[in-house]
C-alpha positions in Angstrom: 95.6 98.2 118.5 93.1 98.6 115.9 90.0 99.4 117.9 87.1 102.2 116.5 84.6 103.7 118.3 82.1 103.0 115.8 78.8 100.9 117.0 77.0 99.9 114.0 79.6 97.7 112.0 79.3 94.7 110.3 82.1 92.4 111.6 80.4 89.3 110.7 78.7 88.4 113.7 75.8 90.0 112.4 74.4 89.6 108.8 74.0 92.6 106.5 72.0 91.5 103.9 74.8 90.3 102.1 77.1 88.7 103.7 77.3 86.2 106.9 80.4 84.8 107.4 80.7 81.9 109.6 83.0 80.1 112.4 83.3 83.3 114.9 83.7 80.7 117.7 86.5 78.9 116.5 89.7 79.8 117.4 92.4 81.9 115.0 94.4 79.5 112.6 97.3 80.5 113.7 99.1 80.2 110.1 98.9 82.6 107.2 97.4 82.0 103.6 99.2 82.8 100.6 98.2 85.5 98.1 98.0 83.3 95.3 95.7 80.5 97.3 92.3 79.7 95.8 89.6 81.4 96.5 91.7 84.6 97.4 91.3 86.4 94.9 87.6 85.6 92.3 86.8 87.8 89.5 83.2 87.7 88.6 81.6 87.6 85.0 81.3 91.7 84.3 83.7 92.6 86.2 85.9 95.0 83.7 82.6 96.2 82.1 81.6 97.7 85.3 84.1 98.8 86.3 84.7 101.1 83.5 81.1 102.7 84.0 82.0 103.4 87.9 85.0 105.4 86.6 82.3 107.2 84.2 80.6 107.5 87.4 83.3 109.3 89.0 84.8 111.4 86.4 81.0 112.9 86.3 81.7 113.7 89.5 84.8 115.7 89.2 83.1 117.3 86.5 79.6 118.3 88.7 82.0 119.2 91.4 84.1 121.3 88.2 81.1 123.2 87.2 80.5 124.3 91.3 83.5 125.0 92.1 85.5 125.8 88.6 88.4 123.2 89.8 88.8 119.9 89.0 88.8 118.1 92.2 90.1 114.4 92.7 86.9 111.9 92.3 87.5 110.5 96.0 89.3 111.8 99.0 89.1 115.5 97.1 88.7 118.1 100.1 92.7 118.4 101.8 92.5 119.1 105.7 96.3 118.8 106.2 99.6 118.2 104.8 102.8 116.9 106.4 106.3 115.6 106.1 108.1 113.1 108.7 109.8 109.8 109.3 108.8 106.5 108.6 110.6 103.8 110.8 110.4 100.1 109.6 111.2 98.0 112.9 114.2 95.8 113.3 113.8 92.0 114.4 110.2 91.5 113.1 109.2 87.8 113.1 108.7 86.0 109.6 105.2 86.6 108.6 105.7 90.4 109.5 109.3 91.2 107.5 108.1 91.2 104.2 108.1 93.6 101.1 109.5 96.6 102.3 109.2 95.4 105.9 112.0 92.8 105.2 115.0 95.6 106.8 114.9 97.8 109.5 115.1 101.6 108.1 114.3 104.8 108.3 112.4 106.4 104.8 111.4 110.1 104.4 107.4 110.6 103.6 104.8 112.6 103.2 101.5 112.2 104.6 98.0 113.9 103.3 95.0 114.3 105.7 91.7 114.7 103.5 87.8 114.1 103.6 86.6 111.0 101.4 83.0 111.8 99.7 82.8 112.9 96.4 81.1 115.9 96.7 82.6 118.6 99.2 80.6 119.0 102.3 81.6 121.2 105.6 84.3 120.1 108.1 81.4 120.0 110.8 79.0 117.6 108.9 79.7 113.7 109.5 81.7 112.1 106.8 84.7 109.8 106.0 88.1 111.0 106.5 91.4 109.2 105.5 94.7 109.5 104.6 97.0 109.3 101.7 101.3 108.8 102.0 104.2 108.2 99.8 106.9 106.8 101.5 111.0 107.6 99.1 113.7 106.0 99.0 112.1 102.3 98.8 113.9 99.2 96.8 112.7 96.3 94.8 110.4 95.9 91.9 108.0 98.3 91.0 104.2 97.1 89.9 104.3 99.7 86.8 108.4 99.7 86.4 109.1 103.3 87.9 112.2 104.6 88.2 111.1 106.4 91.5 111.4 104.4 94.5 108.4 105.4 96.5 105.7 103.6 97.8 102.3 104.7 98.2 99.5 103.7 100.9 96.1 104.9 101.4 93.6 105.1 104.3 90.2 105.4 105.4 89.1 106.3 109.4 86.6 102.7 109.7 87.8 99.5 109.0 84.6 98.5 106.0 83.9 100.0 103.2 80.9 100.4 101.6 81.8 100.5 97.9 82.9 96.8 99.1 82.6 95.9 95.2 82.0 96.8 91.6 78.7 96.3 91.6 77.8 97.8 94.9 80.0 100.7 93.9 78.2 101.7 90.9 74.4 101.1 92.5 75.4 103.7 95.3 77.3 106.0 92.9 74.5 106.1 90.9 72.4 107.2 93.7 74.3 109.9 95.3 74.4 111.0 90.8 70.8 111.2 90.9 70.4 113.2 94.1 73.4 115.4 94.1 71.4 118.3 94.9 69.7 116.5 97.6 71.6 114.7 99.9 68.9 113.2 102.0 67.0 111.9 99.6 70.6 109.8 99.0 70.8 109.0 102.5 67.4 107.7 102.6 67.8 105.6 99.9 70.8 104.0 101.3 69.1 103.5 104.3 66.6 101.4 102.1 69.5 98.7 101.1 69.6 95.2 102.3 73.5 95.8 103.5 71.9 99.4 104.8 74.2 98.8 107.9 77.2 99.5 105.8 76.1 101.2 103.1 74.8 104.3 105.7 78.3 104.1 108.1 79.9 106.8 106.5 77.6 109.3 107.8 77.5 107.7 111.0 81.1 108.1 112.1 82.5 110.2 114.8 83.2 113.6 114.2 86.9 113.0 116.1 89.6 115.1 115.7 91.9 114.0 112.7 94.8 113.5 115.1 93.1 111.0 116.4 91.7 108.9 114.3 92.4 105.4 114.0 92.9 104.5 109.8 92.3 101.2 107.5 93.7 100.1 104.5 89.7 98.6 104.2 91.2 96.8 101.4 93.5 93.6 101.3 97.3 93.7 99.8 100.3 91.1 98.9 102.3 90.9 102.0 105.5 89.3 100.6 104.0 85.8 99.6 101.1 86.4 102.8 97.7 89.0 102.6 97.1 91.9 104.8 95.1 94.9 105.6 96.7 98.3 107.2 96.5 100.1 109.6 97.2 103.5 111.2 97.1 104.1 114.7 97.8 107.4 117.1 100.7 106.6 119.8 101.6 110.2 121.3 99.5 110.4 124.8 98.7 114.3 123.3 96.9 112.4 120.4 95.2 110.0 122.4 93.4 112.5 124.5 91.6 114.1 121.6 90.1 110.2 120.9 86.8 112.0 122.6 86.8 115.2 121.2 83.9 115.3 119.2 82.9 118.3 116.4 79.2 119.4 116.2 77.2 121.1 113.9 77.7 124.2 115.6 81.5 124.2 115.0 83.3 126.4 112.1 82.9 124.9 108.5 86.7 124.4 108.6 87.0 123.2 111.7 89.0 119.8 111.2 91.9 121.7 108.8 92.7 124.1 111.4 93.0 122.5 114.5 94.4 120.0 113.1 97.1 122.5 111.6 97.0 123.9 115.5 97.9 120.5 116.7 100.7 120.0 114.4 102.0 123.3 115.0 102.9 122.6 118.4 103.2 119.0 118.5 105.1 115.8 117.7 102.5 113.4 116.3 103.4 109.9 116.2 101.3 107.2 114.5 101.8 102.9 114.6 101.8 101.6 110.7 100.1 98.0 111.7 99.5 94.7 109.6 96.6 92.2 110.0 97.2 89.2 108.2 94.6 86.8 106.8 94.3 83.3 108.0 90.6 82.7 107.5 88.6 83.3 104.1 85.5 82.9 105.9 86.0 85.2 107.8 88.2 87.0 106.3 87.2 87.9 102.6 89.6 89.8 100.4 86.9 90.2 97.4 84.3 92.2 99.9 85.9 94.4 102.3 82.1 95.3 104.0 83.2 92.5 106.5 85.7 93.7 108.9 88.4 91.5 110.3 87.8 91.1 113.1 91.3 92.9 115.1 90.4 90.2 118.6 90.4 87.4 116.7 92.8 88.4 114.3 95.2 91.5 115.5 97.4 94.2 114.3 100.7 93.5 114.9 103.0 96.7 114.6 105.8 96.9 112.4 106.3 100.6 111.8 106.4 104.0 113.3 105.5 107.4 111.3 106.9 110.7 113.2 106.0 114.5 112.8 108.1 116.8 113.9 105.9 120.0 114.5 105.2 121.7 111.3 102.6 124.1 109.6 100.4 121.1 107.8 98.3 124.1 106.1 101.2 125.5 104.0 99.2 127.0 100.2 102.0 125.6 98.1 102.9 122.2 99.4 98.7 121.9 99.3 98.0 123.1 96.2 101.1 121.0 94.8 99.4 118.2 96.5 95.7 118.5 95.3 96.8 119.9 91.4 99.9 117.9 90.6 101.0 114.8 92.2 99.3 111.6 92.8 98.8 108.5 95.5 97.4 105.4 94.7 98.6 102.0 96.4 99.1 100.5 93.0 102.2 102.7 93.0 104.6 100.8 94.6 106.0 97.3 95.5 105.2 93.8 93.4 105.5 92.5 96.8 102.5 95.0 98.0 100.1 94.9 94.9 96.7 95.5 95.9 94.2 92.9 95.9 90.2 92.5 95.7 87.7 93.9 94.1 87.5 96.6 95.5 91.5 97.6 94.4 91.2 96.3 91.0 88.2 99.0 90.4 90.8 101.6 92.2 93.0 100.9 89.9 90.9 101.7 86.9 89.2 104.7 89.0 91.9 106.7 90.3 94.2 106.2 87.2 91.1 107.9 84.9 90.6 110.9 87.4 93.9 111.5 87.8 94.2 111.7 84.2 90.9 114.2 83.9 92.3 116.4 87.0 95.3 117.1 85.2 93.4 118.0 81.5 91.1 120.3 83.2 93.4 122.0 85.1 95.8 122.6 82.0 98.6 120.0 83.7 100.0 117.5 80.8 100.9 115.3 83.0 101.3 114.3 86.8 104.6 115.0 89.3 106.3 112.0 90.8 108.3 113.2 93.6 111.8 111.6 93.3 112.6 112.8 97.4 111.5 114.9 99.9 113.7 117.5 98.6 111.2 118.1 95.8 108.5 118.9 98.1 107.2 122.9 98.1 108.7 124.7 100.9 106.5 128.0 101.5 105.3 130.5 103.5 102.6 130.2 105.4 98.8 130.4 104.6 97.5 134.0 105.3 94.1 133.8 107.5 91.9 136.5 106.8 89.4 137.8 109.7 85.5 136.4 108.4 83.1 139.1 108.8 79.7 136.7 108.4 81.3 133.2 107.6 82.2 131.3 111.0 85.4 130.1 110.3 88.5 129.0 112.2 91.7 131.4 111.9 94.5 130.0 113.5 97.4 132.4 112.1 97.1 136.3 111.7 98.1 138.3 108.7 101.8 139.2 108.5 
């Protein structure tokens, strides 16, 4: 489980500039390192302080994408392709290591699941960009990181395993490119192309065009595992998922391509997805504080401990959208003391998504932000009328009652 299709990664065989970790012929530990272990976990001089100017960063964002589109968008993950609501099955008898946090019990949870495209600024469904996925799993016990009352537990997920906002610092010299050239989104690409960790910092828009289905996601970023460290991941099971791994969109294909047959695919199928843990038993090769290295899934596998399950559903329904996009929220630091986030990378999320969250909300005239107690509170609607586009090529998957 666990593997990509993607060819130009950085897994630490090969140096990007930045990074070259070490040891790739010795064989896996075989034991697990604790969260709380030195050198997990380093915070570097400056770290807040930047930080707070990515969120700037973002927020301007939201507010350039505001002033195009007249809605406050999220300042990541902001375009929807799907939403859904299934089954999450933790599995019984998992060894040690793996039955931690809310893994420790077998169980079945209600959640909700969100399929959307990653960049900050909106582009087509046909162009090449990041896609991920956001969920909030109910009914989950044990000590909350912020001291809800709601027992849910977020996740969030990206479709390749690095990320190239792999710090703070790295973070805010891209963002501050793609700010510059917002209007001009070669000139960004061509400037990334021109970094010493280029290899990462240009994957994004090198990805497969795959069919949402069937795209294998990451956590990217590192997490308490009970008193161990892992990274996530989400994986397609059904055989009907697995034979779209190929498919591949084109430039040619319908600017909302991905939404609607991905809403065609859900209509008349169950989909079925593995929830996965890697856990870290290298630093070297492993680093939690720069998550452009990927660990590397061989050496170091993902070992399956849930299953997610769709029924077949309308994921393209206006008001469980809408509610989606306008009034709740998902961020991983929502959840479990036994799950908190860690890196970097997380501890800028944290700071990032709480501050667009709270701008969304202003703009949009919301005082505050819906936190789903159970499924039960989740719009129930009709579904999405699909108007007939005389010039536009678009998809339309459902006529007009």
């Amino acid at each position: 489980m666990g593997h990509h299709r993607i060819e130009n990664i950085h897994n630490g065989k090969v140096p990007s500039g930045t990074v070259k970790a070490g040891g790739q012929d010795k064989k896996a530990p075989g034991t697990y390192i604790k969260w709380d272990a030195p050198g997990v976990e380093t915070i570097q001089p400056g770290e807040s302080e930047k930080i707070k100017a990515v969120s700037d960063q973002f927020n301007r964002f939201q507010m350039m994408n505001f002033n195009e589109h007249m809605h406050c968008l999220r300042g990541t993950h902001l375009k929807t392709q799907g939403c859904v609501m299934g089954k999450f099955i933790v599995h019984d008898n998992l060894p040690e290591h793996l039955a931690q946090g809310m893994f420790k019990k077998p169980g079945s949870y209600d959640v909700i699941m969100r399929y959307s495209s990653l960049t900050p600024k909106i582009v087509p469904d046909n162009a090449p960009a990041p896609r991920g996925i956001g969920m909030k799993i109910f009914g989950v016990e044990g000590e909350k990181i912020w001291g809800e009352d709601k027992k849910t537990q977020d996740w969030t997920f990206n479709n390749y395993p690095i990320l190239e906002l792999r710090d703070p610092e790295t973070t805010h010299d891209i963002a501050d490119s793609l700010e510059r050239n917002w209007n001009d989104l070669p000139k960004f690409a061509e400037e990334q192309s021109k970094r010493v960790d280029a290899d990462v910092a240009t994957l994004g828009g090198q990805l497969p065009r795959q069919h949402m289905a069937a795209m294998p996601e990451y956590s990217q970023s590192a997490y308490r595992h009970g008193p161990y460290v892992a990274k996530y991941g989400v994986f397609p099971l059904s055989s009907a998922q697995k034979a779209l791994v190929d498919t591949n969109f084109t430039d040619t294909d319908p600017i909302n391509i991905i939404s609607q047959t991905l809403r065609q695919f859900h209509l008349t199928h169950k989909a079925t997805y593995s929830f996965c843990a890697q856990l870290l038993q290298d630093l070297t090769e492993q680093p939690v504080d720069d998550i452009g290295v990927e660990w590397d899934p061989k050496k170091y596998p993902f070992e399956q401990i849930a299953t997610l399950e769709f029924e077949p559903q309308d994921s393209w329904l206006p008001e469980f959208r809408t509610w989606w996009d306008d009034r709740i929220t998902v961020n991983s630091w929502h959840g479990l003391v036994e799950h908190t986030p860690l890196g970097s990378t997380n501890r800028m999320r944290r700071v990032v998504y709480a501050e667009s969250r709270k701008l969304r909300l202003r703009v949009n005239g919301y005082r505050d932000y819906v936190e789903p107690g159970s499924i039960n509170e989740v719009p129930v609607p009709v579904p999405a009328p699909q108007l007939e586009m005389k010039y536009q090529d678009a998809v339309r998957t459902v006529e007009v009652a």
